[in-house]
Structure formats: structure tokens, C-alpha cells
N, CA, C and O of each residue as an XYZ file, in Angstrom:
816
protein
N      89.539    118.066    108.338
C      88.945    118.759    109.469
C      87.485    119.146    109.229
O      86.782    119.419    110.202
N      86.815    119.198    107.555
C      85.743    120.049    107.840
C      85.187    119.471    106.252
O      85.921    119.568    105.269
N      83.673    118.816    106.169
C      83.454    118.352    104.608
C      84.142    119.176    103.421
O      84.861    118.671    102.559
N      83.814    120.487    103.519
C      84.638    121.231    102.425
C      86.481    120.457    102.165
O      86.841    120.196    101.018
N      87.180    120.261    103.056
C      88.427    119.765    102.867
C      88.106    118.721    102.419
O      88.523    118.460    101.291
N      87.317    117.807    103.064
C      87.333    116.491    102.692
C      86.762    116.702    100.932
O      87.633    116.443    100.101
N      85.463    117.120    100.410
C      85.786    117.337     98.960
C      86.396    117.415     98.224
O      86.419    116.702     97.221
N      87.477    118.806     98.630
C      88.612    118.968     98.316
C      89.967    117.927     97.511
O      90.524    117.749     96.428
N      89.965    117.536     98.700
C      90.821    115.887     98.797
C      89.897    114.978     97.760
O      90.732    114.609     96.934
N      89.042    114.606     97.495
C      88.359    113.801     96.884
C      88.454    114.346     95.567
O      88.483    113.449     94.725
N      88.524    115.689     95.013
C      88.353    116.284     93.913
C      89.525    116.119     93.286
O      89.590    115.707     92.128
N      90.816    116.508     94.190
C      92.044    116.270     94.132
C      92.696    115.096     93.180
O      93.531    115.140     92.276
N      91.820    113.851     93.880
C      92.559    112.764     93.685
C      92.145    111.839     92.043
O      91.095    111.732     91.409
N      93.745    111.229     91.793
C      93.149    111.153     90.318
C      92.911    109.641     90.400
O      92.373    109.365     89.328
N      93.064    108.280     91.280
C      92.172    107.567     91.642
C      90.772    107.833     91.289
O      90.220    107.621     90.209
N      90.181    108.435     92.592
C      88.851    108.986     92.227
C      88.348    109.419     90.763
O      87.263    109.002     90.357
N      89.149    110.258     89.977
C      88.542    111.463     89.369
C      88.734    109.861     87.817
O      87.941    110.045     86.894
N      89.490    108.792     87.680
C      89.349    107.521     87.002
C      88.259    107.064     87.332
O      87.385    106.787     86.510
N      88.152    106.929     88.459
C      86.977    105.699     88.634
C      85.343    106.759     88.325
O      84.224    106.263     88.195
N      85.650    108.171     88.277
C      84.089    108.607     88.564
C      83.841    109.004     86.540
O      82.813    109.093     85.869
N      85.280    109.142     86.178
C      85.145    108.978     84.599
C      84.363    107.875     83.818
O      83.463    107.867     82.978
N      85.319    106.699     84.655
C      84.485    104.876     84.320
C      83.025    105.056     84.548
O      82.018    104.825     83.879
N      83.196    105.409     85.389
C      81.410    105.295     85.869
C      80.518    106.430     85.039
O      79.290    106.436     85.126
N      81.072    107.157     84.424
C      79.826    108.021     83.191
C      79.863    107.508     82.089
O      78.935    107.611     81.286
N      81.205    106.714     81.810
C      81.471    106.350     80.736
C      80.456    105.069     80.644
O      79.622    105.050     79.739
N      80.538    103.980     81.609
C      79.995    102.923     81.541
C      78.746    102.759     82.000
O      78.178    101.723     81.654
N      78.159    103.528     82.704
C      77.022    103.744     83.373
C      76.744    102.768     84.868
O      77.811    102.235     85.176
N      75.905    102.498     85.598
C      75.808    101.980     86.845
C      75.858    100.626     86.659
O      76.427     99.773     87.341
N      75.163    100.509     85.604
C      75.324     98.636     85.224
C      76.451     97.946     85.434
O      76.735     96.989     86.155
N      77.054     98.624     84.653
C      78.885     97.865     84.241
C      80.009     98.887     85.391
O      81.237     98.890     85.306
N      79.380     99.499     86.172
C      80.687    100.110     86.553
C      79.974    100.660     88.011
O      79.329    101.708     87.992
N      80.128     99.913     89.213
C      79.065    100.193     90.398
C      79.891    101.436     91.242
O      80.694    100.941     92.033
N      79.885    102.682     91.258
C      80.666    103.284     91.767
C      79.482    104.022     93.051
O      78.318    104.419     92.996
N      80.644    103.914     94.268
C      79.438    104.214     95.398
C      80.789    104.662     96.591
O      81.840    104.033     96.713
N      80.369    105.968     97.410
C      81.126    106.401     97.971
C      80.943    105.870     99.953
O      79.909    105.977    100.613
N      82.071    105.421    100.364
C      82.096    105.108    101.597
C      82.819    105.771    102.506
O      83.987    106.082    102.272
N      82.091    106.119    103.869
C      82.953    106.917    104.498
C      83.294    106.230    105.710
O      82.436    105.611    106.341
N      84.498    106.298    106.078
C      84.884    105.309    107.482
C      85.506    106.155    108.180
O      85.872    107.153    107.560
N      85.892    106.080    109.842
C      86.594    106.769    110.562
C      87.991    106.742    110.196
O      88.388    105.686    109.704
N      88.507    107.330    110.283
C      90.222    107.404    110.333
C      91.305    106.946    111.572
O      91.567    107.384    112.693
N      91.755    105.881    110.776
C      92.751    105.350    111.692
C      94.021    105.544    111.836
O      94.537    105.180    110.779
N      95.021    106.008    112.737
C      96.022    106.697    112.755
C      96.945    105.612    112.192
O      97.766    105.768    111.288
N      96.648    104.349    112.953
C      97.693    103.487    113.076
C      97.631    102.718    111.651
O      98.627    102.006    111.522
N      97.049    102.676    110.921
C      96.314    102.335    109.793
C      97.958    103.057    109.008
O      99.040    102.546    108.719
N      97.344    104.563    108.892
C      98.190    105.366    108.257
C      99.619    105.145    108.889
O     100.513    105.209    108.046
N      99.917    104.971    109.804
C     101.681    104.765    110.562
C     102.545    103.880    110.483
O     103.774    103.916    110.414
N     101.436    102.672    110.508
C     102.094    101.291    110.371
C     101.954    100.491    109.210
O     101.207     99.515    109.278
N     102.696    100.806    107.902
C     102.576    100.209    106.991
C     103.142     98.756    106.777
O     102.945     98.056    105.785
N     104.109     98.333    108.230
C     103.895     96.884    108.192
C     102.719     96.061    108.706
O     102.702     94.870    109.017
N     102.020     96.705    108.719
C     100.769     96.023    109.482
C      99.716     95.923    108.535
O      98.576     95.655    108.915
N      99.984     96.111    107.354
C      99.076     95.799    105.791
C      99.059     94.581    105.092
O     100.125     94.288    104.549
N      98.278     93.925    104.986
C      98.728     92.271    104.057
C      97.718     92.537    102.984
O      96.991     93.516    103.150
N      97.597     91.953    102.122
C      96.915     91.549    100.382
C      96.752     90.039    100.776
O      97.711     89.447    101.271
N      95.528     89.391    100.560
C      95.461     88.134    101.019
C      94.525     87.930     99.408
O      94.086     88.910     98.806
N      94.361     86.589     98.940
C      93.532     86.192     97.817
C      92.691     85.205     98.300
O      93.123     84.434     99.156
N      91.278     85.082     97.787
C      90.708     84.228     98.147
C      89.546     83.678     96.886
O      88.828     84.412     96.206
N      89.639     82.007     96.829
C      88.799     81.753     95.579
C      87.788     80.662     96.106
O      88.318     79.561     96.259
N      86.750     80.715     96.346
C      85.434     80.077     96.343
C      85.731     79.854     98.016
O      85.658     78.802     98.651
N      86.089     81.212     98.494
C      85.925     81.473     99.685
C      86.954     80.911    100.459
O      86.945     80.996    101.687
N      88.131     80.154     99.620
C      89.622     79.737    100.042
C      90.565     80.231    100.412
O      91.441     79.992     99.581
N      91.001     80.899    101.323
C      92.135     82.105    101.472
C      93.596     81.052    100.860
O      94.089     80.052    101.380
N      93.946     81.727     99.668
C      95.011     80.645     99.065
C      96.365     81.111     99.355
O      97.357     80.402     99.525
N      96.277     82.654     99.400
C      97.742     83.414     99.581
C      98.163     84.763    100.307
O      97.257     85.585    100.442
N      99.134     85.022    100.682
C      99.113     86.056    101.714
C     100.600     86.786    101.211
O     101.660     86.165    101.293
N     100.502     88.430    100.592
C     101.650     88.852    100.828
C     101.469     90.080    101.762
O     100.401     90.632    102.026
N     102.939     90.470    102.296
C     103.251     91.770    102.962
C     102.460     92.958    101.632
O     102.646     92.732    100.436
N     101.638     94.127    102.099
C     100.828     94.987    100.994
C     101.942     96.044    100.479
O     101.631     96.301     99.316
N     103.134     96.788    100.846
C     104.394     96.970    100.581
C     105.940     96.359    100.823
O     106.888     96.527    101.590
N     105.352     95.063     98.987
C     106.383     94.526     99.081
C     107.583     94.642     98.852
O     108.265     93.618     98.810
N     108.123     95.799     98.659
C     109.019     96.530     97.998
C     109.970     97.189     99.371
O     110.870     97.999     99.149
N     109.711     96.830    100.466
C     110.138     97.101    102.025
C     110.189     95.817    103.146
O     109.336     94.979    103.440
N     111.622     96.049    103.654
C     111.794     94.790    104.643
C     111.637     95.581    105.610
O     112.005     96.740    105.801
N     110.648     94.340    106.629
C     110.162     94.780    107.704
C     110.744     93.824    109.122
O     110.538     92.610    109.155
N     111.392     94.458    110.117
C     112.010     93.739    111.313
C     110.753     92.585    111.283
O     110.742     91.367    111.105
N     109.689     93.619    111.553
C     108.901     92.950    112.676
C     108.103     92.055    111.865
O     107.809     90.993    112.415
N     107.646     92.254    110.578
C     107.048     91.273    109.947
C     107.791     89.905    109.790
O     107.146     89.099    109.118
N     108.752     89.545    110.159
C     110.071     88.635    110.104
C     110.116     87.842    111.226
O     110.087     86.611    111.213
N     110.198     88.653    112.342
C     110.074     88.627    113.522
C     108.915     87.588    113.956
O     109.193     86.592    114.624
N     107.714     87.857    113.572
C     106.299     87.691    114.198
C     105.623     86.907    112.617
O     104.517     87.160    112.139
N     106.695     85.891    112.021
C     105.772     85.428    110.405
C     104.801     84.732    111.080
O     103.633     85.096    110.944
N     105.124     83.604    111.928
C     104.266     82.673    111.648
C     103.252     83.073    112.825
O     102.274     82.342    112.983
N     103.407     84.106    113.602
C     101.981     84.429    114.501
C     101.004     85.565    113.918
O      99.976     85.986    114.447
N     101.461     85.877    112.948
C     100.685     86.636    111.736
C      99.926     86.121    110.716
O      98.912     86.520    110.144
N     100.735     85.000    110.588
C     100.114     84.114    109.303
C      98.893     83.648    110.003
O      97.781     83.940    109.562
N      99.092     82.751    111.354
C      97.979     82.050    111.876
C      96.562     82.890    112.159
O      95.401     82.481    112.134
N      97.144     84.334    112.463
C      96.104     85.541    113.253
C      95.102     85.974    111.858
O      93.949     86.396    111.951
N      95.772     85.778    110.721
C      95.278     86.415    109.410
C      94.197     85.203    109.291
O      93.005     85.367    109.549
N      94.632     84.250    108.966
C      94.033     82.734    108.933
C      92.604     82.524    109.741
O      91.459     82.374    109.315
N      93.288     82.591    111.457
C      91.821     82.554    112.437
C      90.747     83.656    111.933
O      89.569     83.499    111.613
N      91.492     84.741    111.967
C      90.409     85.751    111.592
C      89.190     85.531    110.588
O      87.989     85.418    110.831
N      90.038     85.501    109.118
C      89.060     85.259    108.215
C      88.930     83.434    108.165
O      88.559     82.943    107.099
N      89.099     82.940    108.793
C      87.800     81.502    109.015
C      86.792     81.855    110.047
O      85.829     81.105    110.209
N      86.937     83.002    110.806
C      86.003     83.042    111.901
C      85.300     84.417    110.968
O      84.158     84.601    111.389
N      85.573     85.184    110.100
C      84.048     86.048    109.047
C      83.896     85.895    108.258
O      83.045     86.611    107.732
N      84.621     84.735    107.341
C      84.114     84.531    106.319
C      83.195     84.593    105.412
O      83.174     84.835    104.205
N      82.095     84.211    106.576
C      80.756     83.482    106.479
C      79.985     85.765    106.074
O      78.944     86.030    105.472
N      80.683     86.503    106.495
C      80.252     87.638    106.216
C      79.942     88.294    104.364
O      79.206     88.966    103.641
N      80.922     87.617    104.422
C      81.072     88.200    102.735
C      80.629     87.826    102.062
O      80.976     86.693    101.729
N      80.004     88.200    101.657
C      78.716     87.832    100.481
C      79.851     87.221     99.048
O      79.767     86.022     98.779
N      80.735     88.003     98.310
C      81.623     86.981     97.267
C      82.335     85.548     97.898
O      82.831     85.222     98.976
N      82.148     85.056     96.905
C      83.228     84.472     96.644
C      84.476     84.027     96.548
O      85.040     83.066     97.071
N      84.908     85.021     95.660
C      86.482     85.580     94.977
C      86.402     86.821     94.969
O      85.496     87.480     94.458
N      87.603     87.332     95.691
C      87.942     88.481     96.396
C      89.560     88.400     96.558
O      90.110     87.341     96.860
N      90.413     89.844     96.287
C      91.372     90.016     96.612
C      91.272     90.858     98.550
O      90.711     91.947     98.671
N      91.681     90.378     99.387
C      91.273     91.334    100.399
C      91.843     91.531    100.862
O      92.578     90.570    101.092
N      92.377     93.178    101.736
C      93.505     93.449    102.508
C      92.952     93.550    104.143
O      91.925     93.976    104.670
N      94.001     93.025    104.550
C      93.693     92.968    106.106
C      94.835     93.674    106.548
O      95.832     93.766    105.831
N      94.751     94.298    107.940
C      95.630     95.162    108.717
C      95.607     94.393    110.037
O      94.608     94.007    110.644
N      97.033     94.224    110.408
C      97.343     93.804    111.960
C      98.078     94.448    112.910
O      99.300     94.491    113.057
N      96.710     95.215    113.885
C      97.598     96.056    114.667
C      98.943     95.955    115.066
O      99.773     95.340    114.396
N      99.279     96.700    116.440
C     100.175     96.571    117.278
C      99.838     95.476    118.270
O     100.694     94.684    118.663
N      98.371     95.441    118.733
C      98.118     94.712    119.509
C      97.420     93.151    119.267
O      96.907     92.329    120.027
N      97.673     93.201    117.879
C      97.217     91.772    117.331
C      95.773     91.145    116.901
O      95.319     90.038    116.613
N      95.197     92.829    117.054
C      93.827     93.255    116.044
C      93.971     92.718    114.926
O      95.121     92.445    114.580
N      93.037     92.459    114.179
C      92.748     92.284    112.651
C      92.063     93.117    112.256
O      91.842     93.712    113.311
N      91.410     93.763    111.342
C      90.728     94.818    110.642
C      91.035     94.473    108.932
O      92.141     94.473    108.392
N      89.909     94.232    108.388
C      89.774     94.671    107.061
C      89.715     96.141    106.461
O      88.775     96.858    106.803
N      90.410     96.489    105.825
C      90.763     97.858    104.845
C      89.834     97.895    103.739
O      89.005     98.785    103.556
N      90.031     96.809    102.959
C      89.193     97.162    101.803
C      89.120     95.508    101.200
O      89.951     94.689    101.592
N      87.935     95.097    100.121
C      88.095     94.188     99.388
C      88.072     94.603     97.886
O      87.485     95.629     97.543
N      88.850     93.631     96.806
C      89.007     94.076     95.996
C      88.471     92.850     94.588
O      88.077     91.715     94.856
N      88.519     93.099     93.919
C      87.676     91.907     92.662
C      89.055     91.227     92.654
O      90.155     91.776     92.709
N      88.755     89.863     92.569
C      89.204     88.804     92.397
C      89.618     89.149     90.533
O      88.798     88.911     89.647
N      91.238     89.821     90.214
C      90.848     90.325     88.914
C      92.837     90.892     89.141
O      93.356     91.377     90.146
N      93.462     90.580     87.836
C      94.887     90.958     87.546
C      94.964     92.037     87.631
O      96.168     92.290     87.589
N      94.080     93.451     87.794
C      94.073     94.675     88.168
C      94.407     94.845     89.698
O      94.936     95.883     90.094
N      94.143     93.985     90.409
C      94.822     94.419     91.563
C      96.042     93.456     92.114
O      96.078     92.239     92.295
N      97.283     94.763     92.358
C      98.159     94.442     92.828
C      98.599     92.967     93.819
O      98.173     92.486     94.869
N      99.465     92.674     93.024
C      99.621     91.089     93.666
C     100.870     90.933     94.746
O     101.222     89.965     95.420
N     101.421     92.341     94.633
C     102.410     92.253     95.821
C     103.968     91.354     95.491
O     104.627     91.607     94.483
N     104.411     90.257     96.552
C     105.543     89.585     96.383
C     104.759     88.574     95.247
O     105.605     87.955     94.602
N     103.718     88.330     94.942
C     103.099     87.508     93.885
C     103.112     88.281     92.612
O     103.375     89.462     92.384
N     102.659     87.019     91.634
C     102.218     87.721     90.192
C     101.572     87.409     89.483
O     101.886     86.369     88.904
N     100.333     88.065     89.096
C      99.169     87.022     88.207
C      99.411     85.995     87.432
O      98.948     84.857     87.348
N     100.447     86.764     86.725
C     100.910     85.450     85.382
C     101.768     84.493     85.963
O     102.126     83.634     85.158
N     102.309     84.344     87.363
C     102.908     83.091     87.700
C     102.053     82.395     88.790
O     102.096     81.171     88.909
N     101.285     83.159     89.575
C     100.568     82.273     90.453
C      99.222     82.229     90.757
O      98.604     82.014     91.800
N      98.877     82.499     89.537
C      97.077     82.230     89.296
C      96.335     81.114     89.888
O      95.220     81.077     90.408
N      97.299     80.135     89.667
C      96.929     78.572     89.823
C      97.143     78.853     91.109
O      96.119     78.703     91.776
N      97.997     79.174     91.668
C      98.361     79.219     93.676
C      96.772     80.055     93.799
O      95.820     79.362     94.159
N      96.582     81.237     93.553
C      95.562     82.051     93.308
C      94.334     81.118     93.857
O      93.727     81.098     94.927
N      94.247     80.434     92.780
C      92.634     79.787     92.547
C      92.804     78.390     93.409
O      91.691     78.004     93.766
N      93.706     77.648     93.784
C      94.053     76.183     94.228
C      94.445     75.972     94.980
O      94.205     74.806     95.294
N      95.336     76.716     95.955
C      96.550     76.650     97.260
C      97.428     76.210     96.374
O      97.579     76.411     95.169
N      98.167     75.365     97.430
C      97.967     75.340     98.863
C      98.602     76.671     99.643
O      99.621     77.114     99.113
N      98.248     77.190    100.534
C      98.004     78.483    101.180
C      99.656     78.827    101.285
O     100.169     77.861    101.850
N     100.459     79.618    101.027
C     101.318     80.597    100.853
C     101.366     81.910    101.445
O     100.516     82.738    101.118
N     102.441     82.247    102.440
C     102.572     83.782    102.623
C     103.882     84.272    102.423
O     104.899     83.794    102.924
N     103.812     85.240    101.672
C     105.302     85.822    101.034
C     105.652     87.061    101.926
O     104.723     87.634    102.495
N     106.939     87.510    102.083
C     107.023     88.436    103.071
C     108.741     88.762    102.473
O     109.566     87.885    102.218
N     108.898     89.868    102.385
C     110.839     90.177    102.337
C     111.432     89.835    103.565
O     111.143     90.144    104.722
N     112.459     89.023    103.005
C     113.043     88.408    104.169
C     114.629     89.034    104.110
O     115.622     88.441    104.531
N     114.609     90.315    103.513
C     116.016     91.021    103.460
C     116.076     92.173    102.489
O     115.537     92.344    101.396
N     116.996     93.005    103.304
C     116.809     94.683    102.092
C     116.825     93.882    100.777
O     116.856     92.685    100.490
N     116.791     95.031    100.105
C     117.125     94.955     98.878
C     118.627     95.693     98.184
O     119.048     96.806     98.498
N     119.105     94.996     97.440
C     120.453     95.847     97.270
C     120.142     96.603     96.425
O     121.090     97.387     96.389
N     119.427     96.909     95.693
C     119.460     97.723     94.758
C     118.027     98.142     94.344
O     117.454     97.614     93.392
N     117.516     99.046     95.050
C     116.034     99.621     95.162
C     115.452     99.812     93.500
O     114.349     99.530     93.031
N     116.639    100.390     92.863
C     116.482    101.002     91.579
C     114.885     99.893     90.409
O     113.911    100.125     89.693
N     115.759     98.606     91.053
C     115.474     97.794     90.175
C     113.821     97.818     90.696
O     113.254     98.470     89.820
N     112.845     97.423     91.674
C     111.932     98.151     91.721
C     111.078     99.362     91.439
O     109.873     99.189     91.623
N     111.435    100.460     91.060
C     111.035    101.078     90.506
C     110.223    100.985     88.843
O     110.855    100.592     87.862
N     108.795    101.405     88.767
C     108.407    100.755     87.404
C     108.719    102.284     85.933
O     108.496    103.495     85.930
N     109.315    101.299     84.909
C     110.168    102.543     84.110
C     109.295    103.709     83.643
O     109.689    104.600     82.890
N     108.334    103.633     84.054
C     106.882    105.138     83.649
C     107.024    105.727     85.140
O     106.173    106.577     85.403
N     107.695    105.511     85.887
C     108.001    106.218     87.069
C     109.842    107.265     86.649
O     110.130    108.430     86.923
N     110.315    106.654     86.244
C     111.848    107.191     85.724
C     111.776    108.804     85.753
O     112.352    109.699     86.370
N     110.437    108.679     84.436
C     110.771    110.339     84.047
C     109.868    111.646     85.191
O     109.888    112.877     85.203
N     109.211    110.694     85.966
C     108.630    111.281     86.845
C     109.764    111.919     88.478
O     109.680    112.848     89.281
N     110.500    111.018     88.294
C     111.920    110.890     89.295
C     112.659    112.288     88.803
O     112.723    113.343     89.433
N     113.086    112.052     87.766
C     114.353    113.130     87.127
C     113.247    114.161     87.112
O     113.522    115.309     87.462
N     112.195    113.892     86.790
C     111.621    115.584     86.354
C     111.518    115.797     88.079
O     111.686    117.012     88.177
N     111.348    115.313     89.355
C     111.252    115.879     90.272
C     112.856    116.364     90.737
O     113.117    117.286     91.510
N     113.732    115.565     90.113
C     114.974    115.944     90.973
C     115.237    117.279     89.892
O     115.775    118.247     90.429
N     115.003    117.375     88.858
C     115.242    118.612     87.856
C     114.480    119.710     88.679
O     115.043    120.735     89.063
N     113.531    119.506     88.854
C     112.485    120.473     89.487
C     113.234    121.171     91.177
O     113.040    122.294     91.641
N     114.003    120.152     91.715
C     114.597    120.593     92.672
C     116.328    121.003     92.458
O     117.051    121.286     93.413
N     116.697    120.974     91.328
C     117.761    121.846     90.896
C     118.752    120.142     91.852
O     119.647    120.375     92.665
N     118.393    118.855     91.559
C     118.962    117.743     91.826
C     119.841    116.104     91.130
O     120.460    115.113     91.517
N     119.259    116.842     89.736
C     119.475    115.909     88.853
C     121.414    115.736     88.225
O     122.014    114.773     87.747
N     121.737    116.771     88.453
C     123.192    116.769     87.849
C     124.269    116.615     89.225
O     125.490    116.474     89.175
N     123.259    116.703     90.641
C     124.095    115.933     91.693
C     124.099    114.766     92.443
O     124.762    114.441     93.428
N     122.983    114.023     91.613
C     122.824    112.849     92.303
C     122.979    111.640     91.099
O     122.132    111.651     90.205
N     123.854    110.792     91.073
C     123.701    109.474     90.344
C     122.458    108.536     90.594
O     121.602    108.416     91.471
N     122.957    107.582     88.715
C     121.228    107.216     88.701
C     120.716    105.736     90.330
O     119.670    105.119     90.530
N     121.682    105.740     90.880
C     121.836    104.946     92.281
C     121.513    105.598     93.300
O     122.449    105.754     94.084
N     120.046    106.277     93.759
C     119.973    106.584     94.968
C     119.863    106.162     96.113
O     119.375    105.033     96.157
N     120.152    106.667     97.199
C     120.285    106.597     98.696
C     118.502    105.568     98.313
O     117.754    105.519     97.337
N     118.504    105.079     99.354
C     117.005    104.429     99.882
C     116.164    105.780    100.245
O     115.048    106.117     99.848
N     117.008    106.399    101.071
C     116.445    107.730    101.774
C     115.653    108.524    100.671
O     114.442    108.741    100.711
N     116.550    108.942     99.642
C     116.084    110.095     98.674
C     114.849    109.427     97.994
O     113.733    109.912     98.176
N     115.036    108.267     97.176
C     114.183    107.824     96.400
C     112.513    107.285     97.413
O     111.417    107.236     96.854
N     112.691    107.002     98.666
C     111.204    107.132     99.154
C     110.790    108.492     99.092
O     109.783    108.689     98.412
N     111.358    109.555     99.676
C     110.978    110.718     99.972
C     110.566    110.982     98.249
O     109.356    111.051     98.030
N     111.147    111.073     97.500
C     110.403    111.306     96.134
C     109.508    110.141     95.584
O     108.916    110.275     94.513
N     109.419    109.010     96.323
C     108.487    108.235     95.548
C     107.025    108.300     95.894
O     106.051    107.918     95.246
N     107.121    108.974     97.275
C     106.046    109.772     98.508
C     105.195    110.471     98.066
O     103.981    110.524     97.866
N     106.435    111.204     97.913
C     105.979    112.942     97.285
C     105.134    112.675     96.014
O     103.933    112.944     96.042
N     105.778    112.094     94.761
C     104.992    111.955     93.999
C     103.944    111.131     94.050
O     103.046    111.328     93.231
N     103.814    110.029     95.010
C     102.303    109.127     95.651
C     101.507    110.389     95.657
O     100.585    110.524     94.852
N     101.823    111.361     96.555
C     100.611    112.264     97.341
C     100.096    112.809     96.133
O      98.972    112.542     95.708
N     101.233    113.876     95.349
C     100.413    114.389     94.461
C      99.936    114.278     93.328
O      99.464    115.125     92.571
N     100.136    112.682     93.182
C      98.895    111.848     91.730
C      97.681    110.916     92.648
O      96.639    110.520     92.126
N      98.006    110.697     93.926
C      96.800    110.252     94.846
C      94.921    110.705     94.188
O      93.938    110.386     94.858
């Protein structure tokens, strides 16, 4: 609501408070850290099927996953192949904008079949590869032929997603809520977002 909050939030976050460490540590040369401010989009924040991770190498868009691949989505299922094409037209028609190269880049597709770029990211195994994985599809990565991955069904067993430096972060929240000696290590879908949330927000 008001710059002071917005600081706030920025001070907060341990994203940020990494990357502004890197950047004293390494200085401006090796580590370009620069703050951007954009309007806020509701639908952005609401519709997390409307997020993709796309890769691109010498300006090749080679691969496309859903950006939370860890969630089946009706509608992403529903609408694959008029998504795939909309992602596609888009970036052959701005390509020509982007000054790199090689770029990891996320695109957002409204409700109404908008495109919008979110963010671009270095062409680099640090960023999240989604239903992909550096060490198996580098070569898809850098070569095609063009690929889009998407969950095409729940998952039976959420657990197994979860990464094991998250575990003790789980029990210490269900301990913390006087939850740990009533819930088995198999949770509901329900419980384990609401704590996987919770703890997103407050290491954000």
C-alpha cells in the first residue's frame, strides 16, 4: 500500500537479502544486481496455471514446461495444444526484442489468451527446469526439437515431490502447531500445500 511496506517486504525477503549479499560479495562486475519495479497483477498472482518456463538457445525456443510442475491442471490439459501454439506465436513475433541469446524465460497466459512475460532468467542449471532436468535434457535444451511438458494426471503420492531439506521444515511446522503426533507421514494434498505455502511466504 505505501513504499515503507513495500521496503519492508523487500527487507523481509531472503531471495533478495542472497542476491544483495552476492552482489557485495562479488561486486558489480561479476554480479549485476539492479532493482525493478512493475505494476501488480492480480491475475498473475491467482492463476498459477497460467505460468510456463520456456528455454531458449541462440534464440531457439526448444522447450516448454507448466512453471508449477508439481500440480495438475484441468485447464492446462484442456487447452495443450492452443497454448503451446499462443506461447510459440508470441515469442516468434518479440523475439527480435531481446537482446540475449540464451535465456530461460517465463511467460504467463491469461484468461483471455494474453501472453505476458514475467521474468527472464540466465540460460544456466540454477534455474528451475520444471517437468525437465538439466542433467537429462540439456541437449533438448540447446537442440530441440521443441517439447512441451505439462501433468497430465494427479499425483498419487505428493510426498514423493517434496525435496528432503524441506522434511524437517514440515514436522517442525506441524510440531509448532501441536500436529505432528496426529497426522501420518502421508498427508492430505490439502494439509501439505497449506504448509508448503506457509513456509514459501515466510522464507520468500
Amino acid at each position: 500500500n505505501n513504499g515503507k511496506q513495500a521496503i519492508d517486504y523487500l527487507c523481509a525477503s531472503m531471495r533478495i537479502s542472497s542476491d544483495l549479499s552476492k552482489a557485495l560479495t562479488f561486486g558489480d562486475k561479476l554480479f549485476y544486481a539492479r532493482l525493478a519495479i512493475r505494476q501488480w497483477d492480480d491475475e498473475i498472482a491467482n492463476r498459477p496455471q497460467g505460468e510456463f518456463r520456456a528455454f531458449v538457445y541462440k534464440k531457439q525456443l526448444n522447450a516448454i514446461t507448466q512453471y508449477f510442475d508439481n500440480c495438475y491442471f484441468e485447464e492446462i490439459n484442456e487447452n495443450y495444444e492452443t497454448i503451446k501454439q499462443s506461447i510459440i506465436q508470441f515469442f516468434e513475433q518479440n523475439k527480435h526484442l531481446i537482446s540475449q541469446m540464451n535465456f530461460v524465460i517465463d511467460f504467463f497466459v491469461c484468461a483471455n489468451g494474453q501472453i505476458k512475460i514475467i521474468e527472464l532468467n540466465p540460460f544456466h542449471q540454477g534455474a528451475g527446469a520444471g517437468l525437465f532436468t538439466w542433467k537429462n535434457d540439456r541437449q533438448l535444451f540447446m537442440n530441440g526439437p521443441l517439447e512441451f511438458r505439462i501433468r497430465t494426471q494427479i499425483k498419487q503420492n505428493i510426498m514423493d515431490d517434496i525435496p528432503k531439506r524441506w522434511e524437517s521444515f514440515i514436522y517442525d511446522y506441524l510440531k509448532s502447531k501441536q500436529l505432528a503426533n496426529r497426522i501420518s507421514k502421508y498427508f492430505t494434498i490439502t494439509i501439505i500445500t497449506t504448509i508448503i505455502l506457509t513456509i514459501s511466504i515466510n522464507f520468500m
